[in-house]
N, C-alpha and C positions, 0 to 999 in steps of 0.2 A: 786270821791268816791260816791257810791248811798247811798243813806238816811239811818240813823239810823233806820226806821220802814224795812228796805229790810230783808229776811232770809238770814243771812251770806253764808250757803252752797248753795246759785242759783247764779250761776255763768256763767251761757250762757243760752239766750233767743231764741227759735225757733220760729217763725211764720209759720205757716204754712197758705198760702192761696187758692182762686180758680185761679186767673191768678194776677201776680205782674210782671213790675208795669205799672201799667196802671193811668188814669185818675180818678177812680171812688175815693167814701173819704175813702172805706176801704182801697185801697191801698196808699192812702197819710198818713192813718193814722200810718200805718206799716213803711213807709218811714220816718216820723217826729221822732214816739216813740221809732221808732228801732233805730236813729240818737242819741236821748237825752240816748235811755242804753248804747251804745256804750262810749258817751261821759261821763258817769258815773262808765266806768270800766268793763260794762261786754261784753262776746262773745255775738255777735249776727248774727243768721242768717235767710235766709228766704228759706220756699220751697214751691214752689206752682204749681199748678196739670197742670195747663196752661203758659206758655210764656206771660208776657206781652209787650208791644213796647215801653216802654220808657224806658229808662237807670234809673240805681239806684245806691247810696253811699255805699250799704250795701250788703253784701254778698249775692248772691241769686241763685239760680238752681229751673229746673222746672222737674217736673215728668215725661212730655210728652212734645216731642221737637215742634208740631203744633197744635191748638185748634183745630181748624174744624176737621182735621184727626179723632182725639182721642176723642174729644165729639162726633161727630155724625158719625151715622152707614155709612161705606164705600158705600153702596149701595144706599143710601139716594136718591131716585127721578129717578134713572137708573132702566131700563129693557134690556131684552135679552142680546144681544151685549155688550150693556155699563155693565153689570153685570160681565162679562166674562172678559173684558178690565181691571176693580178693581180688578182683582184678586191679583194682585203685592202690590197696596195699601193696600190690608186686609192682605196680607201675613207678610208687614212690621209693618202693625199697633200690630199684633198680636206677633210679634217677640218682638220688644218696651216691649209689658206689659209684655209679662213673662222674659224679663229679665231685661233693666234698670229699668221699672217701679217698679218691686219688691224688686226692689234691693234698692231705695229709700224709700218702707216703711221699709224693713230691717234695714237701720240705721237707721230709725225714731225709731224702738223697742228700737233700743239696746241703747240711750242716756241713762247716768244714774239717780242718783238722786239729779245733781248739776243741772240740767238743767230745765227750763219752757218750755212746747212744749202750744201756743197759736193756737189754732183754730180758725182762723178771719171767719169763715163761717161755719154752719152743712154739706154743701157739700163736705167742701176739707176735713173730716172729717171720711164723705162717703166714698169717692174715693177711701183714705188712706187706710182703713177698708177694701174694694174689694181686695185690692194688698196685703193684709196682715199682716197690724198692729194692733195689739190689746191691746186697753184700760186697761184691765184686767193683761194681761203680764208688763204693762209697769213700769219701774224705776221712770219717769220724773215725775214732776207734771205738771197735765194736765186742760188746761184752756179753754173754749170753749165762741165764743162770737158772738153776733148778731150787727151789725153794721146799725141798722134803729129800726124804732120803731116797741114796740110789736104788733102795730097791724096791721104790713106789713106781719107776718110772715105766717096768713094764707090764703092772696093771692094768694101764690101759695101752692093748698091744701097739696100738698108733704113735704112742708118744715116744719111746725108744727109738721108733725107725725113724719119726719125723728129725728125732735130736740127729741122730746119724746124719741123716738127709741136710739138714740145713745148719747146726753149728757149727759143721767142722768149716764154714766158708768165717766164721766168726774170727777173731786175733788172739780170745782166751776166755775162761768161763770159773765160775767161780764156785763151790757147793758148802756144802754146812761143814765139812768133817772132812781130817785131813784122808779118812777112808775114803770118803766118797769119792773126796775130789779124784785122789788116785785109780777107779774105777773108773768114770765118767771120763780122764785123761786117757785110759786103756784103752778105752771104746772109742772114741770121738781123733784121739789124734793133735790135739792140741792143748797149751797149755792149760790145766786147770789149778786152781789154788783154794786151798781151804779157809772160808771167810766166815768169819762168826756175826751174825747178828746186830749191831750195836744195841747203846742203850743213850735216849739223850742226855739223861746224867745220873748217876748217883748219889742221892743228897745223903749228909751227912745222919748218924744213926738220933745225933739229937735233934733232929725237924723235922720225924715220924713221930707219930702216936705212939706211947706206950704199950707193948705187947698188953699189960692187963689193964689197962684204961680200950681196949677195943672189944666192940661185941664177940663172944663168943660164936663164931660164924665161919662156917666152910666157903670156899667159892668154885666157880668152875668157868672160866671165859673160855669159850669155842664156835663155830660154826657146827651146826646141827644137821652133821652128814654123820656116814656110817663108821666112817675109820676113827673120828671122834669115840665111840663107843658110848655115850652118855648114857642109854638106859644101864651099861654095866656099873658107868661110876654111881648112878641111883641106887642102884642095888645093896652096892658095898659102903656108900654112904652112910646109908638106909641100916645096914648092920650095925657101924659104927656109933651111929646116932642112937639104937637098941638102946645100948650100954647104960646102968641107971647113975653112973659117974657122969655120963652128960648129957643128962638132961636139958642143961639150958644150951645148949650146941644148936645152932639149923644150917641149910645149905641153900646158898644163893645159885642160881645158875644164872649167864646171862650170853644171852647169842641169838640166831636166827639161821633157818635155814629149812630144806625137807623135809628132814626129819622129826619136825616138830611134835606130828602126831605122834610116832614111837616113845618119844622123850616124855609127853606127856603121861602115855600110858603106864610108863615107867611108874613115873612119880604116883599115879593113883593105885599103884599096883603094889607099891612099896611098905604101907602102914603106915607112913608116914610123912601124908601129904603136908598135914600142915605144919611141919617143919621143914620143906623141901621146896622149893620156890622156883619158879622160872619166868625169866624176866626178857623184856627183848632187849637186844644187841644195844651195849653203854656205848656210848662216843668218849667216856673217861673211863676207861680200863683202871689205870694208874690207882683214881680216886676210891673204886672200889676194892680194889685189892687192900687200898691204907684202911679199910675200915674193916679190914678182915683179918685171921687169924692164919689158914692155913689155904693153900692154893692145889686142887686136884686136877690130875690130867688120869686119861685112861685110856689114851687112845693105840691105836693099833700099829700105826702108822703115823710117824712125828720125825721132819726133817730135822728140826731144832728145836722146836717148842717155847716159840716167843713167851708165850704167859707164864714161863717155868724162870724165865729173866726178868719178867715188869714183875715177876709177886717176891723176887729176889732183892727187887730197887727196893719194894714194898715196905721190905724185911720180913717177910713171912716166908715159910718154908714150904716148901712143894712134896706131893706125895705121886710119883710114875711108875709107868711099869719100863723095862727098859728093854724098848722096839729098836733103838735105831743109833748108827757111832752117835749120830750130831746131838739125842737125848744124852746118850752115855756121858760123852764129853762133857756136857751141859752141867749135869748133875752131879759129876764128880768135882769142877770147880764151884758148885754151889753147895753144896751139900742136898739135905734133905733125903728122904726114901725113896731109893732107886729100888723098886721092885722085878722080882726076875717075871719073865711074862707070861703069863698063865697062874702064877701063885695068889689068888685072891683072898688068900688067909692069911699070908703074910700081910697085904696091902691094907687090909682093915685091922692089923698088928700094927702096923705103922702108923696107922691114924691115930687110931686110941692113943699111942705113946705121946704125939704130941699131943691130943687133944686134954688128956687126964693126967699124964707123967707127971711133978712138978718141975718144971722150967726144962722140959724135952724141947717144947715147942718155940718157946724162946729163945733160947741158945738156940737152934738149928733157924731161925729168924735173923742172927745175929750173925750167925754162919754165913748165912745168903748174902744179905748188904755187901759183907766184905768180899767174897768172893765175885759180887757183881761188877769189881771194880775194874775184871778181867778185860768187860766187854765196854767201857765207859769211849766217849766220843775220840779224843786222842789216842787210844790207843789202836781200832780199826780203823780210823785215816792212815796210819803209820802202817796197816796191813794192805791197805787199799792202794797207797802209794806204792809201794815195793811190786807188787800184784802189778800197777798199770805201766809198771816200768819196763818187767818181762813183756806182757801185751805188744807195748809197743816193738816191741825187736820183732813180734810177728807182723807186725803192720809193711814195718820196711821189706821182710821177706815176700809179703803177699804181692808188693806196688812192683 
């Protein structure tokens, strides 16, 4: 049964994203949350504008059967000849949108008003909106969300005006931090509400691995983009691992993405390759963090930093720099080292402490679990239901 705070008439959950499922945290988060509704009673589904390559628990279909076709223009870097040759791929990409593609934001109109349609992104939002769905027409109550901090959004200059441009027709939006939320509510015009993450459970501290029954092992779960900064965390790794107190220490990385050459280069750059490992993208996060000691992030740019919560279930402590409210917050109810940003000597201080201290690493392991308990499935339905209560008083004001 979901929580007394839920609106009794939402009965089925849509996600809608940009590609699921994939590695990145918005789509872990879609996977966990859509998990915990599912196990609370209601329909849930996902639809998202791209295929992503990992398998999912949860019901899912995509807009468009292949990314590259359907995001980028057929012609993209061809002349003459090769122009003429795409003719069959432009034929079929163009067949796709006017008829399944439309035909999926047609059912997205017609949901009625038992259902939540969640916008994990302003783009899949966009897309939807191209093919034909409109905010305005619609029965559901509509949620729109940013899945990093406010102040990624205008990075890329498009995505701020598009938020501007199309949430504000949304009923309310949700962001990591009760910062952000208030920003993103300044700009936009409509309700926003500070949502944290879930987690699908907490297990208890005795049905983990003993902190020294586990390999002495760093780890690093990310997507291998640039705001990740992974050659940075190799670096400072790489330092930490120096140390002749640990020696028997190495560092797991494990993700997939562009970046990969840099990453790589990192690593043979570092002394220390063979103790520094990169692996492709786990489909069991969870399992690797339990076999692990300590969990590193370094990135530049972290709306929440899902992995700084699953190495929390773990019981392993995390080492950041502190980019963003939604880290700050994070890390203040977990513990672990919240590094100031830019101080790379404190961060590999921080490492060393747990990794050689006696029982630094531990206790701040120990710290984590309990603290994780913040974000456990009961607790964010009871945020979610209060959230979709306010929502709906916009619904009535929109109709």
């Amino acid at each position: 049964m979901v929580t007394a705070s839920w609106p009794r008439r939402l009965r089925r959950v849509v996600f809608v994203c940009v590609d699921f499922a994939t590695v990145s945290g918005g789509s872990r988060y879609v996977e966990t949350f859509g998990n915990i509704l599912r196990a609370a009673g209601l329909n849930v589904d996902v639809l998202s504008v791209y295929p992503g390559r990992l398998e999912s628990s949860l019901a899912h279909r995509s807009v468009y059967p292949e990314r590259d076709l359907f995001k980028f223009p057929v012609t993209l870097g061809l002349s003459g000849a090769g122009k003429l040759r795409a003719a069959p791929r432009y034929a079929r990409k163009y067949f796709v949108k006017f008829t399944g593609a439309r035909k999926a934001a047609r059912a997205l109109q017609y949901l009625g008003d038992e259902t939540v349609i969640v916008f994990t992104h302003v783009l899949a939002l966009e897309e939807l909106q191209r093919l034909g769905f409109d905010p305005a027409a619609s029965q559901a109550l509509l949620v729109g969300q940013h899945h990093s901090s406010y102040s990624t959004v205008d990075l890329d200059a498009a995505a701020g005006d598009t938020m501007e441009r199309l949430f504000c027709a949304l009923d309310g939006m949700t962001a990591l931090s009760h910062e952000d939320a208030r920003l993103f509510q300044a700009r936009l015009d409509i309700p926003v509400r500070a949502m944290p993450n879930p987690v699908e459970a907490v297990p208890p501290e005795d049905k983990l691995l003993p902190w020294s029954a586990r390999t002495p092992r760093l780890v690093a779960l990310a997507r291998f983009s640039p705001e990740k900064r992974l050659p940075l965390l190799v670096e400072l790794a790489a330092q930490a691992l120096e140390d002749p107190r640990a020696e028997q220490w190495r560092l797991d990385i494990f993700g997939e993405g562009g970046g990969a050459e840099d990453l790589h280069r990192a690593v043979s750059q570092s002394g220390m390759a063979q103790r520094i490992t990169v692996h492709p993208a786990t489909a069991l996060p969870l399992e690797e963090l339990r076999a692990s000691r300590i969990n590193l992030l370094a990135s530049r740019h972290e709306g929440f930093g899902l992995s700084l919560l699953e190495a929390a279930c773990a019981g392993i402590p995390s080492v950041a720099f502190d980019v963003s409210p939604g880290v700050h917050d994070l890390m203040t109810t977990l513990g672990g080292a919240l590094i100031p940003e830019g101080d790379h000597d404190a961060y590999v201080a921080a490492l060393l402490d747990f990794m050689v201290e006696g029982g630094a690493g531990e206790a701040a392991g120990r710290r984590a679990l309990r603290g994780a308990r913040a974000y456990a499935p009961e607790s964010v339905l009871e945020h979610w239901g209060r959230a979709l209560h306010e929502f709906d008083r916009t619904v009535r004001a929109r109709r």
